[in-house]
N, C-alpha and C positions, 0 to 999 in steps of 0.2 A: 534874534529868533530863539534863542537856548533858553532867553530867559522865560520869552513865551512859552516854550514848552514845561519848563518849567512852573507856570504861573496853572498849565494846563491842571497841573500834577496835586496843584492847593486845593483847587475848588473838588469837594468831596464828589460830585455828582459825573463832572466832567470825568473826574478819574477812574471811577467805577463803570461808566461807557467805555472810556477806553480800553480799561484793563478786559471788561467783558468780551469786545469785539475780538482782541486779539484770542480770550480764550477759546471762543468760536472758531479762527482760522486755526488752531490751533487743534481742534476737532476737522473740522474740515482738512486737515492734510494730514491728520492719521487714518484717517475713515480710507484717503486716496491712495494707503495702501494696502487694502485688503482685498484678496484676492477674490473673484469670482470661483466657485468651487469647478474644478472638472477641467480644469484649465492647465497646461504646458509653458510655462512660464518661459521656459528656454526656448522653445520653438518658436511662442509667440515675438519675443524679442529681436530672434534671425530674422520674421516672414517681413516686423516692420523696421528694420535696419536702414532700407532703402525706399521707404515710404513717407518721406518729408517731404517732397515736392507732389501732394498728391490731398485730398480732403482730408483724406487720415489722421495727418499733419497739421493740415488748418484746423483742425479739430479737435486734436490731441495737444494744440497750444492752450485753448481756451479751459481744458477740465486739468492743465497742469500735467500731465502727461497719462494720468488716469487712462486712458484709451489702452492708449498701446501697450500696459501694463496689466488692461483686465479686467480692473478694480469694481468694487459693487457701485463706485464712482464714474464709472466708464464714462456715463451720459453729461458727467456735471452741471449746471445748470442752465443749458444749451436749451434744452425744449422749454422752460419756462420764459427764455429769451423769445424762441421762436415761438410759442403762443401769444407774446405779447405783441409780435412783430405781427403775426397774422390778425391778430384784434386792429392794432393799429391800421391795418392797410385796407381790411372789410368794412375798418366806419369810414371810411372814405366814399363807400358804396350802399352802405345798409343803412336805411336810414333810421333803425333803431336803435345801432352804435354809437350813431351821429348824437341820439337824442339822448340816450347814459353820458355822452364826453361831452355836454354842457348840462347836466344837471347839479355837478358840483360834487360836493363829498359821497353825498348817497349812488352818484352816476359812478363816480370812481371806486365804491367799494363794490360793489357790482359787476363792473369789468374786471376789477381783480378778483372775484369768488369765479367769475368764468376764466379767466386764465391760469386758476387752479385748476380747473374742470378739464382743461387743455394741454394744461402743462402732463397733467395723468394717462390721458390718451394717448399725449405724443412719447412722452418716456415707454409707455405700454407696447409701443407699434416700432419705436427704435427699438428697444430693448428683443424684440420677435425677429427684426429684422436682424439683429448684432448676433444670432445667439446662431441662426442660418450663418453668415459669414464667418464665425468663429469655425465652424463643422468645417468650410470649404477652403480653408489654412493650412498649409503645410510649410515646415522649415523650409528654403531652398536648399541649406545645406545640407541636414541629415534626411530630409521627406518626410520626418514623423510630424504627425498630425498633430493642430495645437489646441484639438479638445481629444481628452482619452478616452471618455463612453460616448459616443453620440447621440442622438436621438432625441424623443422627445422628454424624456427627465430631465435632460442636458437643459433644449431651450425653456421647459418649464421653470425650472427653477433659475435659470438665467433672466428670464420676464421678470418673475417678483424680486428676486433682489437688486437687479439695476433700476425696476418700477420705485423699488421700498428707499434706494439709495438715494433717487434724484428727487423723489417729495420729502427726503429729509434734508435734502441741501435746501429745497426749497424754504422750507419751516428756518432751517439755519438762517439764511438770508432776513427772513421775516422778524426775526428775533434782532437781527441786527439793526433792523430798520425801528421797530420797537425801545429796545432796553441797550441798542452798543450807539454808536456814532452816524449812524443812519447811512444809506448808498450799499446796502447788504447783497444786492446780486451780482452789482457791480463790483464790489469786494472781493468778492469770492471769483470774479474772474482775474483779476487783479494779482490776487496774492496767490495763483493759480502758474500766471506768468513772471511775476517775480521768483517765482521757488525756482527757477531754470537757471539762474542767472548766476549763483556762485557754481552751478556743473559750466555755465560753459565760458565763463570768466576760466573756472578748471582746465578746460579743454584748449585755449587760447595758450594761456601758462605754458603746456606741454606741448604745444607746437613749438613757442618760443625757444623751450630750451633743447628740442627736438632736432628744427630747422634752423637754428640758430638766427630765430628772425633779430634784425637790429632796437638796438632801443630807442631811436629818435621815432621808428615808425610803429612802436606800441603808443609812443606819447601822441604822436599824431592822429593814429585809433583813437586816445580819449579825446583829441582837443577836438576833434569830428563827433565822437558821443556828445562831448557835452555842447558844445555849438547847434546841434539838428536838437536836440533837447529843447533847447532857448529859442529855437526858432520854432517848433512845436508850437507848446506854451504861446507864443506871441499870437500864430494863427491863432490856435483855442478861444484865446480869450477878446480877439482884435471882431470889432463891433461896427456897424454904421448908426451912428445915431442919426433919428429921424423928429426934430423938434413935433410934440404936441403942446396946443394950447387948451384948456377947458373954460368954456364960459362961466360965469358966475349964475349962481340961483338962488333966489331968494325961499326960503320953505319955512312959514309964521316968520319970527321973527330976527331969523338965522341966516347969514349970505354963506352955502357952501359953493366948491370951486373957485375956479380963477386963479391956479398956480397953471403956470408950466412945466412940463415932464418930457421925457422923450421916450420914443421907443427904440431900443437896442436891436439893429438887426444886426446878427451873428455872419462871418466872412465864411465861416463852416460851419452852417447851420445843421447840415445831416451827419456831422462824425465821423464818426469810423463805418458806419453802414454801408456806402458805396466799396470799399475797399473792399470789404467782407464778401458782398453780392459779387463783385470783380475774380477775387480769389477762387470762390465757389463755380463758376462759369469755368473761368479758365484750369483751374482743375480737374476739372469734369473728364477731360480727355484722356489723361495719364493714371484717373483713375481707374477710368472704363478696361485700359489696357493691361491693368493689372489683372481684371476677370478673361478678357481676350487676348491672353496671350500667343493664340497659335492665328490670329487675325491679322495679316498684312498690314490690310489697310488701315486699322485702326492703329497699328501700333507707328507708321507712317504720320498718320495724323495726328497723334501725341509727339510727336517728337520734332513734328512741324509746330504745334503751339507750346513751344518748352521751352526756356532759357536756353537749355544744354550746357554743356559745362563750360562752353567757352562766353556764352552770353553772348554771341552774336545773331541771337537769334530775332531780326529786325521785325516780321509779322508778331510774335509776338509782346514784344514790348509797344507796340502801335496800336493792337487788339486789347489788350490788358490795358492802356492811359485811356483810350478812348472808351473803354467798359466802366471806368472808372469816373469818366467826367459824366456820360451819360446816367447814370446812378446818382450820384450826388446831384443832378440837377431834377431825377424822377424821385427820391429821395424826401428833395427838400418840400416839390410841392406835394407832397404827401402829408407830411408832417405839420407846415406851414400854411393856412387859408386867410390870405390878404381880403376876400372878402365877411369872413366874421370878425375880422380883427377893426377891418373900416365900420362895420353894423356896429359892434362893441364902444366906437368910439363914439359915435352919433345917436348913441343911446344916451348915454353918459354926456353928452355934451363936449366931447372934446372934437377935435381937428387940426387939419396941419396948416400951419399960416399959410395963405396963397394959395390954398386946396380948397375945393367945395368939395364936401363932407357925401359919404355913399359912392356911388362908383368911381369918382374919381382918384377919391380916395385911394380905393384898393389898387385902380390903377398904377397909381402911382407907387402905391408900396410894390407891387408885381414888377414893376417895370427895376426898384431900386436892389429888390432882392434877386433880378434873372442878373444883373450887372456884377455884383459882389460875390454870388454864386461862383462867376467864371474863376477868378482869384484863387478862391478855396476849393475848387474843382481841380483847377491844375497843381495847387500845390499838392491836393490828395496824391495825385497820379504822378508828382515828383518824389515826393516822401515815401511812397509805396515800392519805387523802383532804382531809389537810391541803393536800399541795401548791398541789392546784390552787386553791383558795380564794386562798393566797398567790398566785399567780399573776393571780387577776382582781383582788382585792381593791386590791392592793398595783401593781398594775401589772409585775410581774415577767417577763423573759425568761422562755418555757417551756424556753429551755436550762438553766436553776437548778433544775428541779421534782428531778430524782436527790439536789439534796445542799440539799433539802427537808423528805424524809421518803421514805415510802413502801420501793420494792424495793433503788434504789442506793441511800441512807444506811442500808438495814438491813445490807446485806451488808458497804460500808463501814466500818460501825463495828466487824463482827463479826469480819471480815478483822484487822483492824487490831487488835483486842484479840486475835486467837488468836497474830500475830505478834507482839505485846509480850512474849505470855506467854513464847515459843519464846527472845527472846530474852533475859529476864529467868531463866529457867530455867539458861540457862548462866551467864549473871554470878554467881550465886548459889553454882553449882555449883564456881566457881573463887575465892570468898568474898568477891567485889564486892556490892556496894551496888545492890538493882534501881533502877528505875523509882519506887516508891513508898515514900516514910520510914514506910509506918505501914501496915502490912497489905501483900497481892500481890496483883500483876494475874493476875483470874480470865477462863480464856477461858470460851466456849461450851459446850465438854465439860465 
């Protein structure tokens, strides 16, 4: 593998993506400390001290900690995700989206000039909403407020610069996808959640030598890191192949078709998406609690759907797996339509042996992907709620829970295999030796 990266390092083109991509994350996590002007930086820090078990948190993983810090990054590229998520889920419905996502190149640059168009409205209406929450902040400790002039210069100029921040990660991302290693939005969430990991590799340290925890059961910590890792990766990439045949045709005086191919259905076809949707529900409570503080009930009902600290909290780890399975299987048929996929074949002339072609078809795929789905359904809602276990059990820093299981080692693994693939694909292409002596690294797609 060293030498691969190596070989990476020869070819003049390859290297110059490379070195680019990284010079971009490397923009991108200076930009992620500049501050939002009119901002308490010290107050800000106390109000989300205790804000990890809350969106805040889910939130402030994905922009790197950007959030809880202020930055003209606050939003990072969260609304460009969730425009594209909202695109995705309205062509399921609209039948003009429907008709852009098979038109091919020209369908897809289109849906992506409106998810520019979306990603600016929704950074515009977060950023209005964020600059309100900012006013309504106070340290718990000292009470001082964690904007110093209020009002509306305050949220005005908190609009354009978190609006001007998150359409230039976006541009970032685009430049990666163009001129660096390609998978740029996913990058940047990636190398977002990586930058945590030497603080709380830090923080583990100083318990250790604090608590004087044992060293069989740091090593144990890694050899559970690196095991849930390997078993990751295995789901990510573990496939049900589905034999296709294509008939032969003859056109003037040319026989095309008549190989066999199959199709790859995915064990986790929806990702890390159900987790996320999972997270977002079930935080909802604790966050609410944070505005209604002087609310009984509400804060009764956060504390009913909470871990707590002892993690015996049985509802909700039963409400959280099962939000989690149910997602992954509303997910996948979103994303997934066994019936164009059967149209697509019988257009082309293919089918599956012992299948007649058109609905049975799809049937059949329907029937193969609701079975595999369960699999990758409950491993989601195993992986998701591993962490914390590790966490009480084991005595573990809750800064280790991301590269645990659950939302960041899903995305990290996934990241991280799409970019092997990207650059594995060029070594190959220039007739270098990839990453792997025996088979290739499969991404996600």
């Amino acid at each position: 593998m060293l030498q691969s990266f190596q070989s990476a390092f020869r070819i003049p083109e390859l290297r110059n993506r490379i070195l680019f991509t990284l010079g971009i994350l490397v923009v991108y996590r200076i930009g992620g400390q500049v501050p939002i002007p009119g901002i308490d930086r010290i107050a800000l820090a106390e109000f989300f001290s205790g804000a990890s078990r809350t969106l805040f948190g889910l939130y402030d993983m994905f922009v790197g900690g950007a959030f809880t810090r202020a930055t003209v990054f606050a939003l990072g590229i969260m609304p460009y995700i969730s425009a594209s998520i909202i695109l995705q889920l309205l062509g399921a419905v609209i039948p003009f989206l429907q008709k852009l996502q098979k038109e091919g190149e020209e369908g897809k640059k289109k849906i992506t000039q409106y998810t520019r168009y979306g990603t600016v409205a929704l950074a515009a209406a977060q950023a209005f909403g964020v600059s309100f929450f900012m006013e309504s902040l106070r340290s718990p400790q000292s009470g001082m407020s964690v904007v110093v002039d209020p009002g509306w210069g305050f949220r005005f100029l908190t609009v354009v610069t978190i609006t001007a921040g998150t359409v230039f990660i976006m541009w970032l991302g685009e430049r990666i996808d163009d001129r660096g290693i390609g998978n740029g939005m996913s990058m940047l969430i990636f190398i977002g959640i990586v930058a945590r990991l030497p603080w709380a590799v830090g923080q583990e340290y100083q318990d250790f030598i604090t608590n004087d925890k044992g060293i069989l059961r740091e090593l144990l910590v890694l050899v559970i890191i690196v095991g849930v890792t390997a078993l990751v990766v295995l789901i990510t990439q573990g496939t049900r192949k589905i034999p296709v045949q294509y008939a032969k045709r003859v056109v003037g005086r040319r026989v095309y078709g008549g190989q066999s191919t199959h199709i790859p259905l995915k064990v986790n076809t929806s990702g890390v998406m159900p987790i996320i949707f999972a997270q977002a529900i079930m935080f909802m409570p604790s966050t609410l609690a944070t505005y209604f503080s002087g609310n009984e009930f509400m804060q009764e009902f956060a504390v009913a759907l909470s871990p707590g600290s002892s993690l015996q909290s049985l509802p909700y780890w039963i409400l959280y797996s099962a939000t989690i399975i149910f997602f992954a299987y509303f997910y996948t048929a979103i994303v997934f339509n066994p019936i164009d996929l059967a149209d697509n074949m019988k257009r082309h002339g293919g089918f599956i042996p012992g299948i007649r072609p058109g609905k049975r078809t799809s049937d059949f795929i329907d029937r193969i992907l609701t079975r595999i789905t369960l699999p990758g359904s409950i491993f989601l809602a195993a992986i998701a709620v591993f962490p914390f276990f590790i966490t009480n059990y084991l005595g573990v820093h809750p800064g280790l829970n991301d590269f645990f299981g659950g939302t960041g080692l899903l995305i990290i693994v996934g990241v991280a295999l799409d970019t092997l693939q990207q650059i594995e694909s060029h070594l190959l292409m220039r007739h270098y030796d990839g990453f792997m002596k025996k088979g290739r690294v499969k991404g996600r797609r």
